[in-house]
TILOLUM-331369 format. One line per 4 residues: for each residue x, y, z of C-alpha. Coordinates in steps of 0.1 Angstrom, whole numbers, padded with zeros to 4 digits. Example, Ala and Ser with C-alpha at 12.3 -4.5 7.8 and 13.67 -1.06 7.14 Angstrom:
% residues 2
0123:-0045:0078 ~ 0137:-0011:0071
% end
This chain:
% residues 354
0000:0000:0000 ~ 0013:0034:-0003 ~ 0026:0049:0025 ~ -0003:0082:0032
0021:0102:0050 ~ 0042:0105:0020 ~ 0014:0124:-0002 ~ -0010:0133:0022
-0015:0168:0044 ~ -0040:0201:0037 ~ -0012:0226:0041 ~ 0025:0221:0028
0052:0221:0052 ~ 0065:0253:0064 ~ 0100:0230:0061 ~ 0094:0224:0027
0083:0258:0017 ~ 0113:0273:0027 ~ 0133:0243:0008 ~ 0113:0250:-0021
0124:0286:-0021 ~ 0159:0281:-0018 ~ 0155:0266:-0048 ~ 0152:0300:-0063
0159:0295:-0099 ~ 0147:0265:-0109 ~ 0113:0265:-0091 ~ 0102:0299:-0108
0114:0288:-0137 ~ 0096:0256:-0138 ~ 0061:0278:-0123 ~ 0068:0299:-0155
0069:0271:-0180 ~ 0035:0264:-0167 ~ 0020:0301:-0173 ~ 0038:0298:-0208
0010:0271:-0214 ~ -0016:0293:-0195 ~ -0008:0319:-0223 ~ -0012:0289:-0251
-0045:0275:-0236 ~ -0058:0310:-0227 ~ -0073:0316:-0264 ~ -0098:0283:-0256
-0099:0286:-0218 ~ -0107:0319:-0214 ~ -0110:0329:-0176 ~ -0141:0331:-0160
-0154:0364:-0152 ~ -0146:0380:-0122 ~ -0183:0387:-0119 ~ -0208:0359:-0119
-0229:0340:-0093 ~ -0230:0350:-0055 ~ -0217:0318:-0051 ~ -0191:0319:-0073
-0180:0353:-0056 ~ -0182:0338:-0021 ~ -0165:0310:-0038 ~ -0134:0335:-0050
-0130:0355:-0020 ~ -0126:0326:0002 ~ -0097:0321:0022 ~ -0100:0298:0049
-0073:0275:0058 ~ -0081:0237:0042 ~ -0100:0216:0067 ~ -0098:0180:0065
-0125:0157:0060 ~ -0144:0142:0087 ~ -0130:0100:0083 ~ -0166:0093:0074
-0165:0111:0048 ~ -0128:0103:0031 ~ -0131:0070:0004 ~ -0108:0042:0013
-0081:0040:-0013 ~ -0086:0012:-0035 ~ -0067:-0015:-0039 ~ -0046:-0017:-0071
-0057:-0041:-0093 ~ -0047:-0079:-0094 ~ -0062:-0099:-0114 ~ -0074:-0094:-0152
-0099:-0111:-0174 ~ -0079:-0143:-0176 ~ -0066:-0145:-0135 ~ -0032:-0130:-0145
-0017:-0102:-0119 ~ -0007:-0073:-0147 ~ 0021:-0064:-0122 ~ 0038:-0101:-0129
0060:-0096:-0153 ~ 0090:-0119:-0171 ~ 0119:-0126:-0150 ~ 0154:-0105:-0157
0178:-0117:-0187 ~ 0205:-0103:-0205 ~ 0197:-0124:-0240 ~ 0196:-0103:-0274
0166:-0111:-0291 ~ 0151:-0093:-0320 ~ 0144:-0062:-0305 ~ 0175:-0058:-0282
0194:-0064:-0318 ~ 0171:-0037:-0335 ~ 0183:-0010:-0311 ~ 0218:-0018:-0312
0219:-0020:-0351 ~ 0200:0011:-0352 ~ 0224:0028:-0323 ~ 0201:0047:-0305
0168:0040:-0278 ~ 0139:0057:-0291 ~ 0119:0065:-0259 ~ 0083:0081:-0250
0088:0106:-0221 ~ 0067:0138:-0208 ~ 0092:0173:-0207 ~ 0071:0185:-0182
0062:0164:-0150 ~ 0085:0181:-0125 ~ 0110:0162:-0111 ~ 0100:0131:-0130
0108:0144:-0163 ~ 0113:0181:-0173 ~ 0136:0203:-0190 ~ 0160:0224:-0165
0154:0254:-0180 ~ 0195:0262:-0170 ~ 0212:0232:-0193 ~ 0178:0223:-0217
0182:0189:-0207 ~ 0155:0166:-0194 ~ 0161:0158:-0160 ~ 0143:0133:-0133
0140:0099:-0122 ~ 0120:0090:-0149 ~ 0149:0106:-0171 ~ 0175:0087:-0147
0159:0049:-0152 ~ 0158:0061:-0192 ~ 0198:0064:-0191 ~ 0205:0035:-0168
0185:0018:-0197 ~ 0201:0031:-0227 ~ 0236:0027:-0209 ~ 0229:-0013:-0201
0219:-0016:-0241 ~ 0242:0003:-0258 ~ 0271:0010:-0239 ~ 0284:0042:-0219
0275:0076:-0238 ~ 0247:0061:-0253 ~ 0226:0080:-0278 ~ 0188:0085:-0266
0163:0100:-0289 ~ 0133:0116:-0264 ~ 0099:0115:-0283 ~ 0077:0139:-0258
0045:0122:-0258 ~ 0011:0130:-0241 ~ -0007:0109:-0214 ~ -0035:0100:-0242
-0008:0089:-0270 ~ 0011:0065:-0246 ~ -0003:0030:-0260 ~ -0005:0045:-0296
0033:0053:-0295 ~ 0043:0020:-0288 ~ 0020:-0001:-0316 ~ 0027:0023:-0343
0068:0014:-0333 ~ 0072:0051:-0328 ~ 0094:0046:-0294 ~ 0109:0015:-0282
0097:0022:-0247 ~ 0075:0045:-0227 ~ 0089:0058:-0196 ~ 0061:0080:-0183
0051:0077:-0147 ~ 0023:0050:-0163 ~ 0001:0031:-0142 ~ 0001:-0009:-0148
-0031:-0015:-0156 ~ -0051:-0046:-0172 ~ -0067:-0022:-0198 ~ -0032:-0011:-0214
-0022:-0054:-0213 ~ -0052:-0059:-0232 ~ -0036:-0032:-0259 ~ -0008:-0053:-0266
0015:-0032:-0240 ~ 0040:-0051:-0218 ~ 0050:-0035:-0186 ~ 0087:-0040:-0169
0081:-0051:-0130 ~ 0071:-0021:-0110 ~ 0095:0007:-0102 ~ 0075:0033:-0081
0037:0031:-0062 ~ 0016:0060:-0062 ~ -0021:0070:-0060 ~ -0046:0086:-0071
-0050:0124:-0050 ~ -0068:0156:-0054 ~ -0048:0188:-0054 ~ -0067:0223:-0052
-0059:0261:-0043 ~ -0050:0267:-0006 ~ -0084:0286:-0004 ~ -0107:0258:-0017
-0134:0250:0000 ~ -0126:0211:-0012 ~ -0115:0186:0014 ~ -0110:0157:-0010
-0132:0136:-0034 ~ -0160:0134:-0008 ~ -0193:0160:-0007 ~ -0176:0188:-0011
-0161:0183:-0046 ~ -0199:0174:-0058 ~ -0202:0198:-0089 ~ -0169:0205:-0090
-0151:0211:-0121 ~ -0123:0181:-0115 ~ -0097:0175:-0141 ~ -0076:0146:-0153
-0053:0135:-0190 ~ -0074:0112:-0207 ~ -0066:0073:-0205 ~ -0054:0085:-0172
-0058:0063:-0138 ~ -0078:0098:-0125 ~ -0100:0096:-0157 ~ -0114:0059:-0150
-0118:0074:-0109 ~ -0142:0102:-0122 ~ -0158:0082:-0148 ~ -0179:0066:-0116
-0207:0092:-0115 ~ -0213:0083:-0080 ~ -0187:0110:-0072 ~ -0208:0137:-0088
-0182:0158:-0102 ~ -0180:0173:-0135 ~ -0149:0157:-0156 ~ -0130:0176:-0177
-0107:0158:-0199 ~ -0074:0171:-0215 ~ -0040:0152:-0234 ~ -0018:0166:-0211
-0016:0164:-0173 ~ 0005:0193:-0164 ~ -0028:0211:-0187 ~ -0051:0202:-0156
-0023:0226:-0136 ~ -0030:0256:-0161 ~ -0071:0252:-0161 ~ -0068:0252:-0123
-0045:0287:-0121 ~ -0070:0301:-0152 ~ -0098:0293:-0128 ~ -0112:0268:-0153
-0112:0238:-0132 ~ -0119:0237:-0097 ~ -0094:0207:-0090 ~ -0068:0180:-0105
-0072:0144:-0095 ~ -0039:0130:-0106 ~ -0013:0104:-0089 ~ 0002:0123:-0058
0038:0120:-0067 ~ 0031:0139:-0099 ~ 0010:0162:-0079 ~ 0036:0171:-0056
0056:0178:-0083 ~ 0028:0203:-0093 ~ 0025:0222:-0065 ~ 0062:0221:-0058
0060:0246:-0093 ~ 0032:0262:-0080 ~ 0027:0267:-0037 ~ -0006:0282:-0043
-0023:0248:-0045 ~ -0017:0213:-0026 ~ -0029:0181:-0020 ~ -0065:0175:0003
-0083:0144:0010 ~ -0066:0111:0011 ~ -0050:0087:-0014 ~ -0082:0071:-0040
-0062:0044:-0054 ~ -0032:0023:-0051 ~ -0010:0018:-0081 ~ 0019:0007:-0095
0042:0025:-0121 ~ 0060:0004:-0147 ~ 0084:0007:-0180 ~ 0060:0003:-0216
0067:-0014:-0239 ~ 0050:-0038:-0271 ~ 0042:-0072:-0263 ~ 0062:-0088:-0284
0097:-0073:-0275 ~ 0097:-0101:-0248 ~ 0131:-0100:-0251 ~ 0133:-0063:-0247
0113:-0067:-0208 ~ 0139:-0090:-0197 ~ 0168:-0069:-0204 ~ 0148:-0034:-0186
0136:-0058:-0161 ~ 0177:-0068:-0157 ~ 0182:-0032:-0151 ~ 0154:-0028:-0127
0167:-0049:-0109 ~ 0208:-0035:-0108 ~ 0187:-0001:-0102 ~ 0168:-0015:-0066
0201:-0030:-0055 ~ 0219:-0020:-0027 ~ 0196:-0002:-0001 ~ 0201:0030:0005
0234:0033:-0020 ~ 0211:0024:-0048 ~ 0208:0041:-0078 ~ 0167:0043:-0074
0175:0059:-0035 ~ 0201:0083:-0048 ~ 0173:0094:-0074 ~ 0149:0096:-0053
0169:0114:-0026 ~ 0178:0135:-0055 ~ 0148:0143:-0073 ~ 0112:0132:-0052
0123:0132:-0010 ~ 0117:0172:-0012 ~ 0084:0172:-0029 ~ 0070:0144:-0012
0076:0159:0022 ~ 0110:0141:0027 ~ 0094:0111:0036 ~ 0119:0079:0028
0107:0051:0002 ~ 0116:0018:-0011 ~ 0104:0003:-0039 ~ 0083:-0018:-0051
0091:-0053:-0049 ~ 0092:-0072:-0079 ~ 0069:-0100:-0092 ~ 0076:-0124:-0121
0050:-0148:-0138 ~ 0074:-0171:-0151
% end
């Protein structure tokens, strides 16, 4: 299960605040990389006008410190799932080998890893806006990757893909993988996807304004304007109408960020570790309520690179090796502890099907 402390809490940290501003540079850099899309998006979302409904006054003026739900009222977070259609767990994956097949052969004959990546998830995969590089765990499992198929130095080709497109770039052979904070889930098995064994757990969270009214996905989010990328984990959570929300759906996570600073979405249900990210690039908003889901991040790739999944799952498991002087802990020290409260992880244990 995921550890709640790691993601949870109504206010941030004065700790981390002042961490976060000591970042100087980088953090308002990254905050304006997200108003550079505001500016793109603005000629669709126009902002709502400052006018409007006595409630939507009220609504705007309020700035009452987040309260947390009563217990009654906050949804247990679900377990992730374990079983598909024919009693498989989709988080089983093939054990570790270091055999060329044909696609292991295809890469190195081609000399470069074609792979499917976000530029703008902080922290997980964004472009310091110092160097131009992408940088972030995600970024730093891509090159321990590349390095194991190809050698030291090896050349990487980053296709920046959107949440929506992450199935599609792997069937029509676009990228050899898709390293993208993606959720294993039956549903992208079933589209001939196959998933390395998983290398981070997260869950589904809500993160809001400091002065919403919004405790979490519970009675006072009913109505709401809640947004989520489409073929997201968060999409299939709103999709139960029992929540009463109103879903709005965009390609693009980090666009869920921008509707919620134009005032054209009242919240973002996203996984926590992205949305710590978020409001690590933004301290006006943070996460409320508690964790919806459990889940399980894993490397993408086509089904029939079986050969491919055993050599990533190789790596995977060279990256979890050695406790706290692994490469996954000094990436997360590096990249995630700050954001996510400077809680300490571990991760995920493996699980192989054959």
């Amino acid at each position: 299960m995921t550890d709640r402390r790691r993601f949870g809490g109504t206010d941030p940290d004065s700790r981390v605040r002042a961490r976060r501003i000591d970042r100087g540079f980088l953090a308002t850099a990254a905050a304006a990389l997200t108003m550079v899309f505001a500016v793109l998006l603005h000629t669709v979302w126009a902002p709502a006008p400052r006018g409007g409904t006595a409630e939507a006054r009220q609504e705007e003026t309020a700035a009452q410190p987040q309260r947390p739900a009563a217990p009654e009222q906050r949804p247990a977070a679900s377990e992730r799932e374990k079983e598909c259609a024919d009693g498989s767990d989709p988080a089983a994956s093939l054990k570790p080998a270091t055999a060329t097949g044909e696609a292991v052969r295809r890469i190195d004959e081609r000399g470069f890893l074609k792979v499917g990546v976000d530029q703008n998830s902080y922290n997980w995969s964004h472009r310091d806006p110092q160097s131009g590089e992408l940088v972030g765990f995600d970024i730093d499992l891509v090159k321990a990757i590349a390095e194991d198929l190809l050698g030291p130095s090896a050349r990487i080709v980053y296709k920046a893909i959107s949440t929506d497109q992450r199935a599609e770039a792997l069937a029509g052979n676009d990228v050899d993988l898709v390293v993208r904070t993606m959720t294993i889930l039956c549903e992208h098995l079933d589209n001939d996807v196959a998933f390395s064994t998983a290398y981070f757990e997260a869950g589904q969270q809500l993160l809001v304004p400091h002065r919403s009214r919004i405790t979490g996905l519970n009675s006072s989010a009913r109505g709401k304007r809640l947004c989520t990328a489409g073929s997201s984990t968060g999409e299939k959570e709103l999709s139960d109408d029992a929540h009463g929300v109103k879903m709005i759906r965009v390609p693009n996570q980090l666009d869920c960020l921008v509707l919620l600073q134009l005032g054209r979405a009242d919240g973002v249900v996203t996984d926590n570790a992205l949305a710590a990210g978020q409001a690590a690039q933004d301290p006006s908003v943070g996460l409320v309520g508690e964790p919806l889901t459990s889940e399980l991040y894993g490397v993408a790739m086509s089904r029939k690179d079986e050969d491919l999944v055993r050599r990533v799952n190789h790596v995977l498991e060279e990256f979890r090796e050695g406790g706290e002087s692994s490469q996954w802990q000094k990436s997360y020290r590096k990249w995630l502890d700050e954001v996510l409260d400077g809680e300490s992880a571990t991760p995920p244990k493996p699980l192989y099907r054959d």
